[in-house]
N, C-alpha and C positions, 0 to 999 in steps of 0.2 A: 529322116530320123532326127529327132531334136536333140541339139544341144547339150550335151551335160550342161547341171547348174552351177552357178559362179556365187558363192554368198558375198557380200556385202554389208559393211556395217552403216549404217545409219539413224536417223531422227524421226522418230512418227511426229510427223505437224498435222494431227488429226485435231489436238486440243491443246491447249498450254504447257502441257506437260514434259515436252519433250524426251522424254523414255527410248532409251537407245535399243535400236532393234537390230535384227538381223535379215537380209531382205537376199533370198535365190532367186537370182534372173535365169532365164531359161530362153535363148533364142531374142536377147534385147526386151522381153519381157520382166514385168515383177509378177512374181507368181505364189509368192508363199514369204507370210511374215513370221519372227517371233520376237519375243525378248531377248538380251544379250546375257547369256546365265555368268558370262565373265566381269560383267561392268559390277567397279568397285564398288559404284553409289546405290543402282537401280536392282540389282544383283538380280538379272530374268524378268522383273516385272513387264507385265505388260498388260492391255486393257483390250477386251475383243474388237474395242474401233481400229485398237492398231492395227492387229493380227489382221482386220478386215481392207488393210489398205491396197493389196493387190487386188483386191474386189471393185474399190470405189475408182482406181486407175482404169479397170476393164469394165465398169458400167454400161452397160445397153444405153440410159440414158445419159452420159457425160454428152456435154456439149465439145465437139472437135472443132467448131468454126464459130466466128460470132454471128451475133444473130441481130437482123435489124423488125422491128413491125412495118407492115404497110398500112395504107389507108383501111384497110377490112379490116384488121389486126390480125394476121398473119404475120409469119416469122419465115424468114428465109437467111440464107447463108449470106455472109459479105466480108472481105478480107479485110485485114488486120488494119493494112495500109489504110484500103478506103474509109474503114470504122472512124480509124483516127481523123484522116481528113474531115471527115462528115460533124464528127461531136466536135472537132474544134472549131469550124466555124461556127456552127450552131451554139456554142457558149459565147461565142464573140459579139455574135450577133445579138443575145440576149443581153450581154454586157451593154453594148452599143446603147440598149434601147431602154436599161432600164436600173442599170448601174452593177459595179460588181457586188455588191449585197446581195443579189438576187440570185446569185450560183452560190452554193453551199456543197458540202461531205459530210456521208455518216461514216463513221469506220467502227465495222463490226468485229465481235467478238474474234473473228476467226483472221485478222486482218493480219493481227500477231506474229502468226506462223510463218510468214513469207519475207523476205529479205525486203526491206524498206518502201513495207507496202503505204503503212500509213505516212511515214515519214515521208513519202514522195507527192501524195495525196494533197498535204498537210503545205509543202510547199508550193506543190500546184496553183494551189488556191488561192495561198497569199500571194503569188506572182502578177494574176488576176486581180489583187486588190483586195480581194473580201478575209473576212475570217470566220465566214461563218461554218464551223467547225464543229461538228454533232457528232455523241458518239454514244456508245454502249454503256457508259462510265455514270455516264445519270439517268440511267435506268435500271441500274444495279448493285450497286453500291455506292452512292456518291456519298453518303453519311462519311465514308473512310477519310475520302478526301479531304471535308470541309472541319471535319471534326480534330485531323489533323494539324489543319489551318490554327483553328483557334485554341486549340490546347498549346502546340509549338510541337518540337520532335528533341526527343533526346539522340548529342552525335557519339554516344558510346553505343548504340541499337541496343535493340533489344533481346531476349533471348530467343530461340530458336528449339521447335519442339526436340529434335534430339540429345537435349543438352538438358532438359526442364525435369523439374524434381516434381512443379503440380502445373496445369492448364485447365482453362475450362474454354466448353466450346461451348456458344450461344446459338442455337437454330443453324447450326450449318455441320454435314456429314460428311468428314475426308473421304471416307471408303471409297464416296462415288464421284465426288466433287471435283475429287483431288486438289482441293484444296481446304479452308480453314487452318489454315497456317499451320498442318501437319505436312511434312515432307510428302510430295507428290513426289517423289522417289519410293515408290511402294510404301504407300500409307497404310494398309494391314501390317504390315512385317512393321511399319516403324511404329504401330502404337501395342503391339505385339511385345516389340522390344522393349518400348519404354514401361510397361505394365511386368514385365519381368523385371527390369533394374529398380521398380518402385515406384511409376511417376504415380502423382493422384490425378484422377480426372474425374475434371465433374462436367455432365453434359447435361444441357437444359435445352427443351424441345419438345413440341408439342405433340411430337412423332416417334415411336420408340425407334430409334434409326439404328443402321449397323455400327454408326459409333459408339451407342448406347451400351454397344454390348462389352465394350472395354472400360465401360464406369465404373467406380469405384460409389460414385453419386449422381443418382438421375432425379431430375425433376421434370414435370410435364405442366405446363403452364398454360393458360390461356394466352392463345394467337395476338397479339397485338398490345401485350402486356409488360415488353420488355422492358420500359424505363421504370416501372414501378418496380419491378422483381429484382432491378439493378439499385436503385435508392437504398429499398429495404435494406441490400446486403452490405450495401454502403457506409447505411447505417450502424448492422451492427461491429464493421472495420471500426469506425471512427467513435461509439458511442463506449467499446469496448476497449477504444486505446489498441488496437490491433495492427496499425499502421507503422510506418516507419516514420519517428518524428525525427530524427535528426537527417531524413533525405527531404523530406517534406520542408523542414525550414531552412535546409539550403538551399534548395533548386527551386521553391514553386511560391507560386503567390495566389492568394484570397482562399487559401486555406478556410477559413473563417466564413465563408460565405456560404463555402461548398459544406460546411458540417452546420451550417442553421438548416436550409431547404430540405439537407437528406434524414433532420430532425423530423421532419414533420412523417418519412416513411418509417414508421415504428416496425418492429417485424411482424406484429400479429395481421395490421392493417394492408401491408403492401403484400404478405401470402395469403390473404384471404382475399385481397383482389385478385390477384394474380392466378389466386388458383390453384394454390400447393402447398402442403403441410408446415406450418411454421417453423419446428422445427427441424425440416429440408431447409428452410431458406438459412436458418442459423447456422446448421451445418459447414452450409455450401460457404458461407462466408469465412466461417474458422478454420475450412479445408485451404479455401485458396486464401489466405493471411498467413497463413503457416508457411508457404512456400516461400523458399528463397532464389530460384530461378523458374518464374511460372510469368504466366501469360493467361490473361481473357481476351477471345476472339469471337467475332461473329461471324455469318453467311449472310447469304442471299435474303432468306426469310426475315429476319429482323430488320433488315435494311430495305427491303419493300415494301413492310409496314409501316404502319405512321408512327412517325417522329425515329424516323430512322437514325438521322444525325444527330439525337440525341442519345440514343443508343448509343453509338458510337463513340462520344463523349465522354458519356458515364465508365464505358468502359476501360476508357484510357485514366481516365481521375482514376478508378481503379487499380488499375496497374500503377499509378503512380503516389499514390497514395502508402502501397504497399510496398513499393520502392524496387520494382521488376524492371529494371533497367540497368545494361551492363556496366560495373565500375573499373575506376582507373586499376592498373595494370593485367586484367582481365585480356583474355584474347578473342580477338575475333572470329568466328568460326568460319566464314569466307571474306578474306579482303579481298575479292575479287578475279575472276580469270580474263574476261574479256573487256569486264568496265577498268577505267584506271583506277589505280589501285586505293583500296579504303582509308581515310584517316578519320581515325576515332577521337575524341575527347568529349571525358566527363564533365559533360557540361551542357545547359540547355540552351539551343538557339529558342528563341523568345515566341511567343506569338504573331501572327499575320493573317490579312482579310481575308476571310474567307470566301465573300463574295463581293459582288459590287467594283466589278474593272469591268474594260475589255471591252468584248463587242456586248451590247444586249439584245435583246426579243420585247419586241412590241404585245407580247400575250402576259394580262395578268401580273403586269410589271416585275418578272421574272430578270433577274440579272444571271451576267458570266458568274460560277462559284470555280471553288478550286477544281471543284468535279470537271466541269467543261459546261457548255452553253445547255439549257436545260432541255432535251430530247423527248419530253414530256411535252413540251407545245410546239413542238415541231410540226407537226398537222396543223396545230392551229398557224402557224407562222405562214405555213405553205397556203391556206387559206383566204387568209385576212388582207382584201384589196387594202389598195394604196402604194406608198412610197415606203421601199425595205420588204417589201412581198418576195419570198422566196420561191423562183418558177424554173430555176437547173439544180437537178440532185443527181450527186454520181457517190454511190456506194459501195465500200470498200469491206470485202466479206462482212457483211450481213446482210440479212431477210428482214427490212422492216415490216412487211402485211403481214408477218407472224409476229415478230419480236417486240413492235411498238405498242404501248397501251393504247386502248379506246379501239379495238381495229377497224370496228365501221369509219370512223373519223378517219386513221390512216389510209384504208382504199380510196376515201374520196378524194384525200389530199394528194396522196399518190399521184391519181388520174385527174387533177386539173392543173401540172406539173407542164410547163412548155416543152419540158426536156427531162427525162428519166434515165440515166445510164447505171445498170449494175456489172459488178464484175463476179460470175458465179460459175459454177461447174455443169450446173444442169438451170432446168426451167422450171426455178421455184417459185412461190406466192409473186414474191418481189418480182421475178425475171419475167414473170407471164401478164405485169403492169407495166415494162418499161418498154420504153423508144428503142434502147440497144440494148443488149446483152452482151458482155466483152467475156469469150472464152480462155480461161485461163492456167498458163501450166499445174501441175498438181505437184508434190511434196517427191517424188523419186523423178523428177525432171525437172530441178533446180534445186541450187547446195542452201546448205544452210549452218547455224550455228546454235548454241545454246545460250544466246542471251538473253533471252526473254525470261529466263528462271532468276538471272542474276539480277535484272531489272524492278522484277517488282519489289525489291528488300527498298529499294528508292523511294517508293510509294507510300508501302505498307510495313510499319515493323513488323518485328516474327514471324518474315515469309522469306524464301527463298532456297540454295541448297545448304546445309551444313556444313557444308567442307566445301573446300574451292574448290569446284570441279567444274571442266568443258569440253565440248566436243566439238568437233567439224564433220560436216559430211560432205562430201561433191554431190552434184547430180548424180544417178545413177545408170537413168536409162533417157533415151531420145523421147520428145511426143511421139505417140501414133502415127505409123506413113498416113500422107496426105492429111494433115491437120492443119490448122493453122491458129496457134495460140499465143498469147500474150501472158511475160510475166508483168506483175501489177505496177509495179515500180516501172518497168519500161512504156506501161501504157500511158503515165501522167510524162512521160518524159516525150513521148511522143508528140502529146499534146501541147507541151511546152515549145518542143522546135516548131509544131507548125503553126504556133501564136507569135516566134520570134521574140520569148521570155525566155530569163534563167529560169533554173530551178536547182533548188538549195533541199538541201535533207535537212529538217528538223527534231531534234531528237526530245526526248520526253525529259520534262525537269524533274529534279530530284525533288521529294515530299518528305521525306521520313529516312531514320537509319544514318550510319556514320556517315562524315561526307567525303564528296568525290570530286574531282574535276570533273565538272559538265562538260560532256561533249558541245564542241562549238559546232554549229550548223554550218552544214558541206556543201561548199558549193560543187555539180558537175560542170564540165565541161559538154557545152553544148555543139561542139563541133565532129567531136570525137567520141560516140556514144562508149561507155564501158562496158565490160561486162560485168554478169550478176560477181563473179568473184573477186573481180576488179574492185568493183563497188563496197564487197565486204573488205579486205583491203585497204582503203579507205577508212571506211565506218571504222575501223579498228585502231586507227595510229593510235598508239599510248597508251593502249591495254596493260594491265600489270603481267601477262602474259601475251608474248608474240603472237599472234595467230600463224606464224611458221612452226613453231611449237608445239599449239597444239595439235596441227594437222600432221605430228610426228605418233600421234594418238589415235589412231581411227575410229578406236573403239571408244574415245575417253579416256580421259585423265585426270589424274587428282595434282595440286597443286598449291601445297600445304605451308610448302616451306619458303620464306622464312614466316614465322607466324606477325602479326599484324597488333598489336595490345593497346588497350586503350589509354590514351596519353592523359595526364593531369589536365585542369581548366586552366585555361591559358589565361596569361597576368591583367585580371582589369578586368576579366569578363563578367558580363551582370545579366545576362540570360536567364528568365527562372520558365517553367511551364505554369499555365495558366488554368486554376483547379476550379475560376468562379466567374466563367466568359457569363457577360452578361446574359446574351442572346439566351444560351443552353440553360441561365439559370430561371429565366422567365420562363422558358419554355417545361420543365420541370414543375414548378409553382402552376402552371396550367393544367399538367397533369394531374396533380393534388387536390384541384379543384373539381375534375370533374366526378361525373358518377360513373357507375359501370354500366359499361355500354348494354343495353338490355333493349331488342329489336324482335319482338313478334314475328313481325314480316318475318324475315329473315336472320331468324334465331343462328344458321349455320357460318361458321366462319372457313371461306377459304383459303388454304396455305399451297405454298409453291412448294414443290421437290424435284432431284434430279433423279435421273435412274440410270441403269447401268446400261452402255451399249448405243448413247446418242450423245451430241452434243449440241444444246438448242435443238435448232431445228437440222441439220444436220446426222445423217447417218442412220436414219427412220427406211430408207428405200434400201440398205444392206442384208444381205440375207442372216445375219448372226444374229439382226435383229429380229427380222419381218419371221424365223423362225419361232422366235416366244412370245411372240404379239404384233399388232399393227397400230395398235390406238393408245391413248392415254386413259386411263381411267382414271372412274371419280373414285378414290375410295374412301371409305364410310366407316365408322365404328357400327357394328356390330348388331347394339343396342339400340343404333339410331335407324341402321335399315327394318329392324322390327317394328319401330314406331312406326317407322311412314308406310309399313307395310307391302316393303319392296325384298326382293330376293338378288342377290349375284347375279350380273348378266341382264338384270333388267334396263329397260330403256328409259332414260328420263332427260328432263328439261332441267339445269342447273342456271336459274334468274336471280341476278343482283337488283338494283333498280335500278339500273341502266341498262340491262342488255337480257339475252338467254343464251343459250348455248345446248345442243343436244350431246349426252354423254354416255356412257356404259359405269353402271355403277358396280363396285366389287369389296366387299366385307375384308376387313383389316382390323386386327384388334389390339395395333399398336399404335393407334391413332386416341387422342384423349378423345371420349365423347362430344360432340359436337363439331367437331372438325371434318370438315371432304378438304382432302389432299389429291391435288392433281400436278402433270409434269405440262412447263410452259413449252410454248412454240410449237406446239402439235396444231395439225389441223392445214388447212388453207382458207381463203376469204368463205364468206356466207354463200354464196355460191355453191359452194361446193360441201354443204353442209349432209347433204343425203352419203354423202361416203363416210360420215364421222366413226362408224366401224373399222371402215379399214385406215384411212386416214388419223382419224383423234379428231379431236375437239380443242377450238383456239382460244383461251381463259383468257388472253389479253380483252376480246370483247366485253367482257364483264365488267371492265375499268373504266372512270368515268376521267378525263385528264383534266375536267374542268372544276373537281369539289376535293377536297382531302385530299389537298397533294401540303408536300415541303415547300415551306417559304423559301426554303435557301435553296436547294436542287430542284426542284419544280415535280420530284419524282411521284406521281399519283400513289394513291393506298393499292399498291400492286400485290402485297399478301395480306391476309386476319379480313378477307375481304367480306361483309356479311352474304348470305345467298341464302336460297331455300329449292329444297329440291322436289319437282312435280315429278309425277307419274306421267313418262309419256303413252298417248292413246295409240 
């Protein structure tokens, strides 16, 4: 007879989000998840990935062992121990023969979730020698990054959507995203709340999305049109005197530069490119000018478009223009629980390079930007003989043969790789091209914290929690009898003793938002391996909250008092934000120049979205999913499936000029006309293209990584992509 169940509080590390759950073990099992309906911040929310996480623990196909290839390419079992021996000498030996440049890291999106996965990765690497340090970051938003760079960051932050009177979101959807700098703390209930206390929102998007449905002002624009739609409203801020002149001529410089260029986007001109009623775009501009604690934010979508970082840009001169940044004695909404503690002051730290340090890439004379080294020529690096050829990759939760542009290019580069090691749960695109597969604990079999929420406000303004809140969880239950798994962090630490290097935790620098004492990089002790809690421990000394504290919390806690205000500009300082960065303003002057883009070929434009119930590529083989679908569809406006003469459910070919892709197409009539919207990281390599039904179809092949990319991220035209859609036979 089993068990009566034990509940447990804990952290779904399914996505970013960290949403406190509730988790019944039943006989050392997890068997049943939900939300916490008592947590102060999240109050119940949860997301069916989480709910679904005693599913992806008990997967038929979870990998319990690592796995190596043979010479047939077969995969068979091999212990943790031996894994480690085998891929460290094996990197050694490629060191030996060809210098450390030649071993590299991706750390994918998911890498987050896990106690000092990347940081561990991160240090591995450099102990080795190399820096060559790839990540998700420039292939998804790196505009954030760089556009940071060169504007500067104000250290009073920014405002915070539960505090905000107006925001507008550009091409990105909390609902599903959980992010766009709405509280991933139940982002329905928080724009829910804010539309009862009054906030205005205005959402712009070329998709009538579930954010859509909480505007106060929608506009539907053409894909790829963002820095025009952003000028215009720039325009009429600044043409109208609608700005804040006495923030503007104290904190910022080249004022003056930045109002001739957004001269030239008048508003009849810049909505009639763009695609939207003029007066929407005047609106939108006198909605969010009004605001005295508001925010413009982007997503995904604008930022894999071209001229991402310029987007980005605009939208910060915006905010600042408008003077959306928190003043002296104002209070901070989280000084912190587990980073050391906030200090605020009004006052700008200055501008800085945005690119051009660091290591480089021999593709296309792509430099390090703030984003990180460009992941956009990474196939090509992996490629391209000579001296600095990239031929050892070990990646750190992600699936590059789904997730990386161009994917014919990435399977080749993949497979002429001397050494492929990923670290993944099952045998995905990536894990069925690599030398090793390293099996690794999952999320209720190692503890964890909630800093990764507090971390990104470092990065990006107007993101993080509202209130100081954090949590601890333990482990909760053992692997599976007879497994044998690795946590991530303890696998680069392995490989460190058996290379006879340290290894040091490096931790991520701050970008954006009030400042902090930087965590100094930790050295472990390579004698005496620690544990996972040990190590958190560690990571923690100096927290503005104990981490003994918190773990007086199980469930979470809020950690409010004393409050934190933002201090006066300190005596002498001459820091202003930077509103006429050269770069971004030539880059703007190009836009003006051109025409609109008008392609017969390939009339259609395709744009990226997420959907509810995946993450990437990630949580497609669960049943909450595989329930209301298996694939990604294309979907279509309505109007445009009539022209081409196609119905719901028909089968067609979606070709850009680079690639094709087989897909299922499906009528949506909240899509602007001309637009196919599909969800990324679906699918496997071309290979496996005859399952596109139950599998999906992988849009990254449609990307060319070698034309329309970012000068400064190297990021390809990954959304507003042109295509045209054939009738498959």
């Amino acid at each position: 007879m089993p068990s009566p169940a034990i509940r447990k509080h804990s952290i779904c590390r399914f996505c970013h989000s960290a949403c406190p759950i509730l988790v019944d073990i039943e006989d050392g099992r997890a068997v049943r998840v939900k939300g916490d309906p008592d947590n102060p911040v999240y109050q119940g929310y949860s997301c069916p990935r989480g709910r679904a996480l005693s599913e992806q623990h008990a997967h038929p196909d979870r990998l319990l062992h690592s796995q190596k290839r043979d010479r047939d390419g077969r995969y068979g079992k091999i212990g943790s121990e031996q894994v480690m021996d085998e891929i460290a000498a094996r990197v050694q030996e490629i060191i030996d023969a060809h210098g450390p440049r030649s071993v590299a890291i991706y750390i994918g999106t998911s890498s987050n979730q896990y106690v000092a996965a990347a940081a561990a990765g991160v240090g591995w690497l450099i102990a080795n020698g190399s820096r060559m340090v790839f990540s998700a970051a420039t292939i998804d938003q790196p505009g954030k990054h760089i556009a940071n760079a060169l504007h500067g960051r104000w250290l009073g932050g920014g405002y915070l959507y539960d505090e905000a009177d107006t925001w507008l979101l550009l091409g990105t959807n909390p609902i599903v995203s959980m992010v766009g700098n709405v509280s991933c703390a139940n982002p329905a209930r928080s724009m829910t709340d804010a539309r009862k206390r009054g906030l205005e929102l205005i959402v712009i998007d070329p998709r009538r999305t579930e954010a859509s449905r909480y505007a106060d002002l929608y506009l539907q624009p053409r894909p790829g049109e963002d820095p025009t739609l952003l000028a215009g409203m720039l325009n009429v801020i600044l043409e109208e005197r609608l700005f804040d002149r006495e923030f503007v001529e104290g904190n910022t410089q080249n004022f003056a530069a930045l109002r001739a260029i957004v001269s030239q986007f008048d508003p009849a001109y810049a909505a009639n490119r763009a695609g939207v009623a003029e007066e929407d775009l005047v609106e939108a501009a006198h909605l969010f000018a009004a605001g005295r604690r508001a925010a413009a934010t982007a997503g995904t979508g604008p930022n894999m478009a071209p001229r991402g970082t310029l987007t980005e840009y605009l939208l910060l001169c915006m905010n600042t223009v408008c003077g959306n940044w928190r003043r002296e004695g104002e209070a901070l909404p989280n000084p912190g629980v587990l980073m050391p503690e906030a200090q605020a002051f009004a006052q700008a730290e200055p501008p800085r390079k945005g690119w051009g340090f660091g290591e480089t890439v021999r593709i296309r004379d792509l430099e390090n930007s703030a984003a990180g080294l460009p992941t956009g020529a990474l196939a090509e690096e992996m490629l391209l003989e000579g001296d600095g050829r990239i031929r050892a990759l070990v990646c750190i939760g992600g699936n590059p043969a789904v997730a990386w542009p161009d994917q014919n290019l990435t399977v080749e580069a993949l497979g002429e790789l001397d050494l492929l090691v990923t670290i993944d749960m099952k045998m995905s695109a990536t894990a069925k091209l690599a030398d090793y597969v390293i099996a690794p604990k999952l999320s209720f079999e190692t503890p964890a914290t909630t800093i990764g929420i507090e971390a990104p406000e470092q990065t990006w303004p107007n993101i993080g929690y509202s209130r100081a809140y954090g949590q601890y969880t333990p482990a909760l239950v053992d692997p599976p009898a007879g497994s044998d798994l690795v946590e991530e962090w303890s696998f680069f630490y392995g490989l460190a003793r058996r290379q006879r290097l340290p290894l040091t935790l490096y931790p991520v620098r701050a970008e954006a938002g009030p400042l902090r004492e930087l965590r100094k990089p930790l050295a472990i002790d390579m004698e005496a391996p620690p544990t996972t809690d040990e190590l958190i421990e560690l990571q923690y000394e100096g927290s503005r909250v104990a981490l003994s504290e918190l773990k007086q919390h199980p469930g979470g806690g809020l950690f409010d008092d004393p409050p934190t205000l933002v201090q006066p500009r300190q005596s002498g300082w001459q820091g202003r934000l930077e509103l006429g960065d050269e770069s971004m303003l030539a880059d703007l002057a190009e836009v003006r120049e051109e025409t609109a883009e008008v392609e017969a070929a390939y009339p259609l434009r395709l744009i990226s979205r997420r959907i509810p119930g995946v993450y990437n590529s990630a949580g497609r083989d669960l049943p909450h999913f595989r329930r209301k679908a298996t694939h990604n569809a294309a979907y279509v406006h309505p109007d445009d499936l009539a022209a081409l003469g196609l119905a719901s459910g028909s089968t067609v070919r979606i070709e850009s000029e680079h690639a094709s892709i087989p897909a299922v197409v499906e009528a949506a009539d909240d899509l602007r006309p001309g637009v196919v919207s599909m969800t990324h990281a679906f699918g496997d390599t071309q290979a496996q293209d005859a399952r596109f039904r139950e599998i999906g179809s992988n849009t990254n092949r449609l990307i060319d990584t070698r034309s329309n990319f970012d000068r400064y991220s190297g990021i390809p035209r990954m959304s507003a992509i042109p295509v045209r859609i054939i009738a498959a036979e």
